[in-house]
N, CA, C and O atoms as a printed pandas DataFrame, in Angstrom:
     atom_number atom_name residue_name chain_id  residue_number  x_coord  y_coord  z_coord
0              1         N          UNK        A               1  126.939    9.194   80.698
1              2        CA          UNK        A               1  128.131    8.390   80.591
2              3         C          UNK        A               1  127.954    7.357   79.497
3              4         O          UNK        A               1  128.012    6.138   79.656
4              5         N          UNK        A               2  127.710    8.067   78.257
5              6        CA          UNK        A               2  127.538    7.008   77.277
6              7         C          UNK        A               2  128.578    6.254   76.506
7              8         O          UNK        A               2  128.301    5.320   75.755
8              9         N          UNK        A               3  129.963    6.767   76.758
9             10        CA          UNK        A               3  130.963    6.964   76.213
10            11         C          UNK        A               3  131.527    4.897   76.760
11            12         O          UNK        A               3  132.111    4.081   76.048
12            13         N          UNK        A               4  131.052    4.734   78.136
13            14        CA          UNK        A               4  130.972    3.063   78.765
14            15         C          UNK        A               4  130.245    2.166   77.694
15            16         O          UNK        A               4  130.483    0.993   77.406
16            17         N          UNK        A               5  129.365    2.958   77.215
17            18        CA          UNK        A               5  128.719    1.548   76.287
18            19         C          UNK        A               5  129.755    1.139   74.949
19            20         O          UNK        A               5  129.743    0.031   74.413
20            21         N          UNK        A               6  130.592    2.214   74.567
21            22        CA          UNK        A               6  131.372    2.132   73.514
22            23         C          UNK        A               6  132.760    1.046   73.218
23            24         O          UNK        A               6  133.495    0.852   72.250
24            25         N          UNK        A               7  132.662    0.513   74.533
25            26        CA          UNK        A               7  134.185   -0.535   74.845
26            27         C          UNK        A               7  133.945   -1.465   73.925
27            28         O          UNK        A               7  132.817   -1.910   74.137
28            29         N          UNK        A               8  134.491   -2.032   72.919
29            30        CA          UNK        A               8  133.968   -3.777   72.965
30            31         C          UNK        A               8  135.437   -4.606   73.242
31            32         O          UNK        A               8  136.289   -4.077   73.956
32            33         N          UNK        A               9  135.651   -5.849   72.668
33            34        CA          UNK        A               9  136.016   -6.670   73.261
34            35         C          UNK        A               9  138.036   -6.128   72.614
35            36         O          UNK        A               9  139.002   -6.257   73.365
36            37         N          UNK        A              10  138.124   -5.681   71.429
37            38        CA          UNK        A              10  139.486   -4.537   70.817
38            39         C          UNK        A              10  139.937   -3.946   72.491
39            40         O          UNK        A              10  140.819   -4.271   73.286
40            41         N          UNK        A              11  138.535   -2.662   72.509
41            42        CA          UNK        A              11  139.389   -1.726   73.069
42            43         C          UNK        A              11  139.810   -2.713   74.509
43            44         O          UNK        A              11  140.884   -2.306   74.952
44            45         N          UNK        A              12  139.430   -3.506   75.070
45            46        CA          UNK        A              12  139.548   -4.122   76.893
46            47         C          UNK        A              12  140.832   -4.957   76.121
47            48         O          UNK        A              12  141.637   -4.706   77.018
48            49         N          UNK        A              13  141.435   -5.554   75.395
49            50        CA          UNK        A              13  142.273   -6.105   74.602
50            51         C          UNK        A              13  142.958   -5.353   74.623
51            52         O          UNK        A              13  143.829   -5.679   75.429
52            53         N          UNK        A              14  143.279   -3.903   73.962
53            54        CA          UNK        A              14  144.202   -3.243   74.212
54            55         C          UNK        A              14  144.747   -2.760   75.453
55            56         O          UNK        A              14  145.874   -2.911   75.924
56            57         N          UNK        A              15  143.264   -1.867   76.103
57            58        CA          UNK        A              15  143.659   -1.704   77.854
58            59         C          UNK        A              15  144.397   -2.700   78.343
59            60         O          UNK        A              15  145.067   -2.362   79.320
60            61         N          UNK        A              16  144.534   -4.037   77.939
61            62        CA          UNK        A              16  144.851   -4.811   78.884
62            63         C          UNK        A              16  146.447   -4.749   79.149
63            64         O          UNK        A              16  147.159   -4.638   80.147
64            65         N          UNK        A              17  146.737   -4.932   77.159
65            66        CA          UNK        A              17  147.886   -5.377   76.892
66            67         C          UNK        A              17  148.886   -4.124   77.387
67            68         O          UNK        A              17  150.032   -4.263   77.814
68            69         N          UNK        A              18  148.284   -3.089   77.249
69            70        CA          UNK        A              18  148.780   -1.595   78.369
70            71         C          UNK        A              18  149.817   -1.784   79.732
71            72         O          UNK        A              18  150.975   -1.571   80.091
72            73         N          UNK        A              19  148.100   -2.523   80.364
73            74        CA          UNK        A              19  148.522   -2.487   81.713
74            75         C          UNK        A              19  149.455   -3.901   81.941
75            76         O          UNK        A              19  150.031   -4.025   83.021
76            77         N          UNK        A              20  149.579   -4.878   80.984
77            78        CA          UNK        A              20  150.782   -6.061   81.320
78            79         C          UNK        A              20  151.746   -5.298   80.962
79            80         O          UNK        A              20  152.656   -5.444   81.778
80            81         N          UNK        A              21  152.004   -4.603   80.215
81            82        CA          UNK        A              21  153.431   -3.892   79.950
82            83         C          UNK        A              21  153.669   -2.752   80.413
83            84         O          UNK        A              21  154.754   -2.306   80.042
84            85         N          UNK        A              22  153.096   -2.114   81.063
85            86        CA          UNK        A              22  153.320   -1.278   82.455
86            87         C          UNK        A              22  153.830   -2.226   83.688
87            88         O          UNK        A              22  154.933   -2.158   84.230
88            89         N          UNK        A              23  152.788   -3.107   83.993
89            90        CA          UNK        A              23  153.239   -3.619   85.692
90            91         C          UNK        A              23  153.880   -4.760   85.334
91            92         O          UNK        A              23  154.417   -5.115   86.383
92            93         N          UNK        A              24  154.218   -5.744   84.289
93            94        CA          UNK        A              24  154.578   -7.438   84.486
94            95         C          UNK        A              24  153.647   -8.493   84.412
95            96         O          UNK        A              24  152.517   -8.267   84.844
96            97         N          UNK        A              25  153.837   -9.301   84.074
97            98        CA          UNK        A              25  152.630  -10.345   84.755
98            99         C          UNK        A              25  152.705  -10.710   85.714
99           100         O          UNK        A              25  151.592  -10.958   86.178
100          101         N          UNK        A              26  154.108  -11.064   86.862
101          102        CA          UNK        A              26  154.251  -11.185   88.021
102          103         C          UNK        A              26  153.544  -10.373   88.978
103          104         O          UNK        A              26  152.835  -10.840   89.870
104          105         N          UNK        A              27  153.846   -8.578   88.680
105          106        CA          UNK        A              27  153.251   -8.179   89.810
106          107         C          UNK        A              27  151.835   -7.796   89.430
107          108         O          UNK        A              27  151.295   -7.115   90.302
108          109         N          UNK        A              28  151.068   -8.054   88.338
109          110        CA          UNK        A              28  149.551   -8.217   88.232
110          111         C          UNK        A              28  149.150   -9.492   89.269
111          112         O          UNK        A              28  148.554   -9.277   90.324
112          113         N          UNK        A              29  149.523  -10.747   88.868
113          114        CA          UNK        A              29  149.593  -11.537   89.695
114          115         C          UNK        A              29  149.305  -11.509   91.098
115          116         O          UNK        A              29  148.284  -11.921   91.647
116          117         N          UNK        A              30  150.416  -10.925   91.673
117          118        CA          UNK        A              30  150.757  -10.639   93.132
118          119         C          UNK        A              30  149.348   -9.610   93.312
119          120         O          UNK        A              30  148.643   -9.859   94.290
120          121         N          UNK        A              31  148.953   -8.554   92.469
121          122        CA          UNK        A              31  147.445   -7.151   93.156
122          123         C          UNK        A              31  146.595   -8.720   93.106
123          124         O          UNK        A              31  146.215   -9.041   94.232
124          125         N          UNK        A              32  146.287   -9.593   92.167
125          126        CA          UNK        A              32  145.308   -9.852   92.166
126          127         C          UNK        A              32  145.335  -10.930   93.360
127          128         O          UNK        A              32  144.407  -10.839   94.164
128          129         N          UNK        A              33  146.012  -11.645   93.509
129          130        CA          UNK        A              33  145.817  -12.009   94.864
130          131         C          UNK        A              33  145.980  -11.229   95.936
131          132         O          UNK        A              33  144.920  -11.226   96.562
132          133         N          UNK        A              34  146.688  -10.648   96.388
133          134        CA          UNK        A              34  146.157   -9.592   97.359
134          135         C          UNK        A              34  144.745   -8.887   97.006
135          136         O          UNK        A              34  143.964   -8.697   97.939
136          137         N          UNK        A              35  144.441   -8.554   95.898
137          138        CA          UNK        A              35  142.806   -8.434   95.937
138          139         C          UNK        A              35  141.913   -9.342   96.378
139          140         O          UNK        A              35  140.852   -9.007   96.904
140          141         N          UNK        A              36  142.361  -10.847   96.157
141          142        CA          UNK        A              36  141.191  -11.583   96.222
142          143         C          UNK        A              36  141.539  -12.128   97.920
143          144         O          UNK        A              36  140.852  -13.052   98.356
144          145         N          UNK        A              37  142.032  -11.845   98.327
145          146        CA          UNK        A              37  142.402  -12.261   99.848
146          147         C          UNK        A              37  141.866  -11.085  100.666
147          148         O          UNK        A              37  141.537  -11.182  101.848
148          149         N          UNK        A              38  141.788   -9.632   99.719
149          150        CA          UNK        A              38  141.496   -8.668  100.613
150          151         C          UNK        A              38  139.258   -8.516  100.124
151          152         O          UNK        A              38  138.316   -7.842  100.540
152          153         N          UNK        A              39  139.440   -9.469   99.208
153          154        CA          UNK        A              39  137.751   -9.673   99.466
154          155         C          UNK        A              39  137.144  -10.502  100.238
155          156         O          UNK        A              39  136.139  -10.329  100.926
156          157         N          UNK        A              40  138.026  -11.736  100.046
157          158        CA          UNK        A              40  137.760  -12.651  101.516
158          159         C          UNK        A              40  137.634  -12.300  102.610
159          160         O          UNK        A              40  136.772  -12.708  103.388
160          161         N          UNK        A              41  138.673  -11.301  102.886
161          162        CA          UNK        A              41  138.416  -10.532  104.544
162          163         C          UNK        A              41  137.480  -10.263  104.448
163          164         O          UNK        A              41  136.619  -10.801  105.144
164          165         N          UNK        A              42  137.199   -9.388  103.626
165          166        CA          UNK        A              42  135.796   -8.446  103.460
166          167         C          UNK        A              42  134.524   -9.615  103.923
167          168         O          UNK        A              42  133.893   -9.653  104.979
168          169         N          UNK        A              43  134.424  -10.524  102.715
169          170        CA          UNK        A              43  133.434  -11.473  102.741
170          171         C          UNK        A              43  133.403  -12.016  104.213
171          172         O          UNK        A              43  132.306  -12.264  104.713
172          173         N          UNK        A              44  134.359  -12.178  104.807
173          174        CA          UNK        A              44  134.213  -12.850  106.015
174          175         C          UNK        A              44  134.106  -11.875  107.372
175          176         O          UNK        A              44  133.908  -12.244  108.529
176          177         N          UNK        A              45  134.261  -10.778  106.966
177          178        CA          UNK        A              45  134.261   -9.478  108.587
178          179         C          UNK        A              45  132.871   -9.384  108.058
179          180         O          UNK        A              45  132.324   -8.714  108.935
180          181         N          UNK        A              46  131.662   -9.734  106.856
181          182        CA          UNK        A              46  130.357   -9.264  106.644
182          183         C          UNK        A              46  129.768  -10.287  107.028
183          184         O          UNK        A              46  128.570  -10.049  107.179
184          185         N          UNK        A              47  130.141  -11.702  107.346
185          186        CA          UNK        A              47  129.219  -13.024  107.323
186          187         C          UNK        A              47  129.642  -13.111  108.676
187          188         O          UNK        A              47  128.889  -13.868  109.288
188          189         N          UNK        A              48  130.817  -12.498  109.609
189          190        CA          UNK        A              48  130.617  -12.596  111.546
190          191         C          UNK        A              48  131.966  -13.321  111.617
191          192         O          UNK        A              48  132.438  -13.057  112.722
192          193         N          UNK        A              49  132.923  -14.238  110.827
193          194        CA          UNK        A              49  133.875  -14.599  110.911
194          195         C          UNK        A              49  134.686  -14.006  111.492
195          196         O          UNK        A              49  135.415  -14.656  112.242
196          197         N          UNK        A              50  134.867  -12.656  111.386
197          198        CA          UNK        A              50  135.897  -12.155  111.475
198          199         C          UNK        A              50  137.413  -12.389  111.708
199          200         O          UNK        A              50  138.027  -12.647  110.673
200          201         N          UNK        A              51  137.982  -12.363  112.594
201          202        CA          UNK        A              51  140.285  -12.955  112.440
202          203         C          UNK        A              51  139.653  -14.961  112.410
203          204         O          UNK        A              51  140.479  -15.871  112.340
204          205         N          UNK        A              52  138.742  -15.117  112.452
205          206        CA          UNK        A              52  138.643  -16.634  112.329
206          207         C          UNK        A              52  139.407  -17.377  111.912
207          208         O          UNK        A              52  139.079  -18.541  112.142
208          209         N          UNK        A              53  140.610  -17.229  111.209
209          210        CA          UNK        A              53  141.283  -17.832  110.194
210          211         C          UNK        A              53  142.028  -19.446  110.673
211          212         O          UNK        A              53  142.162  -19.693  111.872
212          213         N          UNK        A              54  142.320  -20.116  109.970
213          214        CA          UNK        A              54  143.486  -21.113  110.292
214          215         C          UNK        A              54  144.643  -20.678  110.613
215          216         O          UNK        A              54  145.412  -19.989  109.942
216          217         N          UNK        A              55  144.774  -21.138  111.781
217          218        CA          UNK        A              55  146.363  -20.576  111.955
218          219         C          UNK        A              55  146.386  -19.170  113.079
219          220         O          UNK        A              55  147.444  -18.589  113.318
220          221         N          UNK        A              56  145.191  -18.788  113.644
221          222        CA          UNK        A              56  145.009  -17.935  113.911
222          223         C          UNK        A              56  144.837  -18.194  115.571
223          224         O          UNK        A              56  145.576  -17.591  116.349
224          225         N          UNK        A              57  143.842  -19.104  116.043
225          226        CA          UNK        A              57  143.574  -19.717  117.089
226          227         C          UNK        A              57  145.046  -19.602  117.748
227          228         O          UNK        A              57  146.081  -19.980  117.198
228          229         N          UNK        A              58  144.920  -18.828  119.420
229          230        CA          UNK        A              58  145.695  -19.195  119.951
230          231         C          UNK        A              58  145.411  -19.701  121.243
231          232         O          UNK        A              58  144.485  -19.473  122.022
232          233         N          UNK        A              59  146.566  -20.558  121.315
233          234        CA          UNK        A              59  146.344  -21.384  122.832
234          235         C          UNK        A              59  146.812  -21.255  123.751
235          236         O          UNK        A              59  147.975  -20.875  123.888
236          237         N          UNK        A              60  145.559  -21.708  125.199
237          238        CA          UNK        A              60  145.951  -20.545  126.507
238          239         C          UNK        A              60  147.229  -21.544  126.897
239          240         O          UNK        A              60  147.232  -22.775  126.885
240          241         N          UNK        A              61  148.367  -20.587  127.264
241          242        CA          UNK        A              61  149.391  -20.948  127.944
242          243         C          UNK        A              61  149.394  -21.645  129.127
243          244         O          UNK        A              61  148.621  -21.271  130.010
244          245         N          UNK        A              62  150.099  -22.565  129.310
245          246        CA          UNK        A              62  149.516  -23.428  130.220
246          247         C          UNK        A              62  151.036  -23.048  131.493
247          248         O          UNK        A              62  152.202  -22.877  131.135
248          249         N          UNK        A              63  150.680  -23.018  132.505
249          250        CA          UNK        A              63  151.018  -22.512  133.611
250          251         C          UNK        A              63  152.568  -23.071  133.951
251          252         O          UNK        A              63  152.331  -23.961  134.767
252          253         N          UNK        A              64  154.209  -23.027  133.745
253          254        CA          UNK        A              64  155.067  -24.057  133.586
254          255         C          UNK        A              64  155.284  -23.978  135.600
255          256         O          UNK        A              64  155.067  -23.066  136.398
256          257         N          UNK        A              65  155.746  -25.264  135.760
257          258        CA          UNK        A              65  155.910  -25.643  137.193
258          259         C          UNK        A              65  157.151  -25.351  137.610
259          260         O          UNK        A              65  158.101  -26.061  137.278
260          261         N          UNK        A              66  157.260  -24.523  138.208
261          262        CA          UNK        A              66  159.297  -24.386  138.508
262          263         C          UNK        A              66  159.279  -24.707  140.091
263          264         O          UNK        A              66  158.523  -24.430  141.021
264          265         N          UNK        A              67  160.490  -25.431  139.938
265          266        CA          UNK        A              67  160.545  -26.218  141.040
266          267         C          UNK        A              67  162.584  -25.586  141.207
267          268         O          UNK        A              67  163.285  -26.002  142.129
């Protein structure tokens, strides 16, 4: 696979300008945060966190009195 060493900084310049005018910059935007939120999961289901999140915690219902 020698054909990888051949990129330099042109050709990733061009690839790039490709793929903004294929998808937008908006919805590049939008993968890359959903990428980086879907590495966080990752990072955090590997370090024991797992649904840990803010916002996530729920609280035990507390018993209502009907009278």
């Amino acid at each position: 696979m020698g054909f990888l060493h051949d990129f330099g900084l042109p050709e990733l310049l061009i690839i790039l300008v490709i793929i903004v005018l294929l998808f937008g910059p908006g919805r590049i935007g939008k993968v890359a945060g959903e990428l980086g939120k879907g590495i966080r999961s990752f990072r955090d289901g590997l370090s024991g966190k797992g649904g840990e999140q803010k916002g996530d915690e729920k609280q035990p219902e507390s018993p209502k009195d009907e009278q």
